[in-house]
N, C-alpha and C positions, 0 to 999 in steps of 0.2 A: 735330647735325642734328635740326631738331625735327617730329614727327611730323605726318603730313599733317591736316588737318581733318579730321573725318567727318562725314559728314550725319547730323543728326538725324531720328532713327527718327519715323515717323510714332505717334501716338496709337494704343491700340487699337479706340476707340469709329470712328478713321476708317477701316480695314482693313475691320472691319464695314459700314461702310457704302458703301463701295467694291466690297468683296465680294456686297453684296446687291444689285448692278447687274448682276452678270454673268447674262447673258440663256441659255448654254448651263449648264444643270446637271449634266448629264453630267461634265464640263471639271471643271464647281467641286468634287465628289463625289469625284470619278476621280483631277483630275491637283492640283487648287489644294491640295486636302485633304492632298498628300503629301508637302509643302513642308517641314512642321515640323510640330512641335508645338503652337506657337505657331496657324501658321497652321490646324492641324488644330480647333483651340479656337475661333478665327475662324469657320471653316464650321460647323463645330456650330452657332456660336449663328444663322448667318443662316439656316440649315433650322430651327432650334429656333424665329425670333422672323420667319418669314414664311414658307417654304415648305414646312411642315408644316400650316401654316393654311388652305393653301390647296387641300391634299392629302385624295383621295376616296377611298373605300374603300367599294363596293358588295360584299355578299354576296349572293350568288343562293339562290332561294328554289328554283327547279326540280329535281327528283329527276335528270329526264334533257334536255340538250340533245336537242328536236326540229329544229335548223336553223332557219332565217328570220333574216330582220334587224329586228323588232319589238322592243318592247322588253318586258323579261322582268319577273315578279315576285324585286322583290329589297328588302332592307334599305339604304338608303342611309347611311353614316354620313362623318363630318366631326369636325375636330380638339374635343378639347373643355378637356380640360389635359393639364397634366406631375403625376407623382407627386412623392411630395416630395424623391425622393433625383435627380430628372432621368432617371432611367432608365426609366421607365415612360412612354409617354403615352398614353390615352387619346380615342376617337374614341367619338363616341356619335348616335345615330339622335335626329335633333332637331325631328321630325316632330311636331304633334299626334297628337292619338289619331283625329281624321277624316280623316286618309289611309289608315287601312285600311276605312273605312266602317263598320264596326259592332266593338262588343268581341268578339264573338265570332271575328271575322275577326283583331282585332291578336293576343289569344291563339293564336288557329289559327300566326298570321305568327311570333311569337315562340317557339312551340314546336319549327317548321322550323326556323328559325334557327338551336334550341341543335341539332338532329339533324344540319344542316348541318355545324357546324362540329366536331361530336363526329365524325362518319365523313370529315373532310378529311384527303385525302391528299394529298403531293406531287405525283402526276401528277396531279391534277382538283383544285384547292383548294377550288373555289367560291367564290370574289372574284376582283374585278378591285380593281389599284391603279391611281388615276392621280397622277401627278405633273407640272405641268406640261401639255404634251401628250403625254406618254409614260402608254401603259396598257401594265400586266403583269401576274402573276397571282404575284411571286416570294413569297419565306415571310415569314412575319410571326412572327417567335421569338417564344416564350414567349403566344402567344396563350393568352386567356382571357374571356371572357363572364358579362357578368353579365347575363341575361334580363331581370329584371326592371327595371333600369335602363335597357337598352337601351342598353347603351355594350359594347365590347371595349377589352382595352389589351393592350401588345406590347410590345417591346425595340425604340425607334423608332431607334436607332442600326445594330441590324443587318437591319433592315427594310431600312433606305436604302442599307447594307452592299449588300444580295443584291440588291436593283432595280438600280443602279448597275452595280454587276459586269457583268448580263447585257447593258445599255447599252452599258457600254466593250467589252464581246467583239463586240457585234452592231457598233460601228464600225468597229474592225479588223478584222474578217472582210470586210464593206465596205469600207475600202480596199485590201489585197489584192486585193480582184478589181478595182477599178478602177488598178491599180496593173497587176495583168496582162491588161486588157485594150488597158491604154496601149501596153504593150509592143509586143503583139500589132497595133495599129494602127498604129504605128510599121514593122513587119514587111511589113504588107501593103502601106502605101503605100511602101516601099522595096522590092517584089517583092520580098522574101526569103522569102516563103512560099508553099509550093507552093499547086496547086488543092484536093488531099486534102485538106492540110491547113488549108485556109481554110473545107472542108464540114464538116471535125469539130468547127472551133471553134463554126463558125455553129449546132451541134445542143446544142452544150455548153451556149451561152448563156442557154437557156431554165432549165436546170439550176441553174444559179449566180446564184441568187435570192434575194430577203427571204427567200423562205417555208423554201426549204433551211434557209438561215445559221438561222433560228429553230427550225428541227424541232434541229438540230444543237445549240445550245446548250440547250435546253429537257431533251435528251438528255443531254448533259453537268452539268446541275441532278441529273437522278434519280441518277448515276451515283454523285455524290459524295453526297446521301443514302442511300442503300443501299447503301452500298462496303462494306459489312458483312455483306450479303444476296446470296449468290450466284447463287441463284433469280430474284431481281430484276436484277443485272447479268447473266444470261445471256437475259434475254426482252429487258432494253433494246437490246442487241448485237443482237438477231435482231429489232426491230422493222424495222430497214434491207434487210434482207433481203425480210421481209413488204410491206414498203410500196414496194420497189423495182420488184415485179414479181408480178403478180396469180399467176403462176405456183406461187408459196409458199404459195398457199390450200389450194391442190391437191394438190402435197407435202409432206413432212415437211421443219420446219426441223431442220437438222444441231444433235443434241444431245437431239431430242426423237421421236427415233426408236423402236420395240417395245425397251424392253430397256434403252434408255439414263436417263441420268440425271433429264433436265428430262420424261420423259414424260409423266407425266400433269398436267408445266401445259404443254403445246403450244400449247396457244388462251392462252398468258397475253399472248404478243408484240401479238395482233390484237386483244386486251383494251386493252392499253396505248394501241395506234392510235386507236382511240376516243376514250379520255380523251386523249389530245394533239389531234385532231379539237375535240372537245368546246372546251376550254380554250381554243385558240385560235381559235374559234370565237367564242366570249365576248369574246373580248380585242378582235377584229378588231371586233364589233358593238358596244362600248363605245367605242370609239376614231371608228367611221363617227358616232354619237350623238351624240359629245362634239361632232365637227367640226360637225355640223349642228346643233347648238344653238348654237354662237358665230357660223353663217354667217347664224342667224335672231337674232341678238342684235348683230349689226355691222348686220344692216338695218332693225330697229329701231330700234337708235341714230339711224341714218340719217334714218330715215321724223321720229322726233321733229327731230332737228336742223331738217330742213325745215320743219316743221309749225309751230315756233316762230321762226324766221324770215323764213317766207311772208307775214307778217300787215306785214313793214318794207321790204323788197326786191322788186326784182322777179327771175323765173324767172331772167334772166341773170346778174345778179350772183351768186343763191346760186349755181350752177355754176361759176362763177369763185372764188368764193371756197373753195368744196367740195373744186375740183381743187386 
């Protein structure tokens, strides 16, 4: 009996390029990347040969978030190479020197920068990443700076590692709740749930939020940095407490009582709340930024398309043809 045909394997030049179509990154990072090995080498090169190019990396310049939605004094940087072994890339600030207005000012800017990134910590990094549309603030391994070039480089593999990660937890924590709220309405339109119990869902709801699911994983980031730091996993733990209820201002968190262990960092929890405040503070007004410079760059597209064939058409056609 002789064995069945097989299909022939596609090329790997087509995989990649196949690959470099998929519109959800998250998917290609998360689930395409876990396929093989093969297929893992595939992803690589489509972040390595487009969607690291594309990828931004702002450093903030400011000592303390004052709140507002303006936009901040920062270093802007963009993809610039790979090192020679692939593991290293490189993002470098491609500004001239008359965006900071005077030299005195670009030194002033480059000397925050190295302070910046010498006192960054896990819970306050000071950068935003964007990918795509997705902005985060996750770790950038192995960072280092070279001032006077005005570039940083990183481990861009586990860069894209930690960004991704917090992506896929932030989806399934999202579907779960929409998975139980299906339920849940399923319940109510079948009256199988009481009155009670259709008031506590209704208070729940407010609860079981973006801004929750993100305080919650961002939590889970410092945890596993510091799982080494007891001090630090005992103020992470009591940040939920502190932030649950204004009440905790005013008493003592359990642990950090006269006598006990964590005393004299009791204000480390409401320290933390800040820098989580802070950081995603920053994320949220990079992310509002970004949307509104592509909603003034789709209407400029706009306004040119018109502009240029106003001069052939009249009003009705362009609109017909537009739509």
């Amino acid at each position: 009996m002789s064995d069945c045909p097989k299909c022939p394997s596609l090329p790997p030049e087509l995989w990649i390029r196949i690959l470099s179509y998929h519109g959800d990154l998250n998917h290609l990072w998360s689930t395409c990347r876990q396929v093989s090995s093969t297929f893992q080498a595939y992803v690589d090169q489509v972040f390595a040969e487009k969607h690291l190019r594309t990828t931004y990396i702002d450093f903030n310049l400011e000592i303390y978030n004052l709140g507002g939605k303006g936009r901040r004094p920062e270093i802007p940087t963009t993809f610039d190479r790979f090192s020679e072994n692939k593991v290293l890339v490189y993002f470098k600030d491609k500004r001239d020197g008359g965006a900071f207005g005077s030299t005195e000012m670009m030194e002033k800017s480059k000397a925050r920068w190295d302070d910046q990134i010498k006192s960054c910590k896990a819970e306050c990094p000071h950068y935003t990443i964007r990918i795509g549309r997705h902005v985060n603030d996750t770790a950038l391994p192995g960072l280092a700076l070279d001032v006077e070039e005005r570039e940083v480089s990183f481990e861009w593999r586990g860069m894209l590692h930690a960004f991704f990660r917090e992506e896929e937890r932030m989806r399934l924590l999202a579907k779960g709740w929409h998975d139980e709220a299906r339920d849940i309405a399923k319940k109510v339109s079948a009256s199988e749930m009481g009155q009670a119990d259709q008031t506590v869902w209704s208070r729940t709801l407010p609860t079981m939020s973006e801004k929750i699911f993100r305080k919650s994983i961002r939590r889970a980031r410092l945890k596993v940095h510091y799982r080494d730091n007891e001090e630090m996993l005992w103020a992470i733990n009591a940040m939920q407490l502190v932030d649950s209820s204004t009440r905790w201002f005013m008493e003592e968190v359990p642990g950090s009582r006269v006598g006990e262990r964590f005393y004299k960092s009791k204000h480390l929890p409401s320290f933390l709340l800040v820098d989580e405040w802070s950081s995603l503070h920053s994320i949220d007004t990079k992310a509002e930024l970004v949307a509104l410079d592509e909603k003034r760059d789709d209407s400029d597209s706009t306004e040119a398309w018109y502009g240029f064939h106003r001069c052939r058409y009249p009003e009705s056609q362009l609109l017909s043809a537009r739509s």
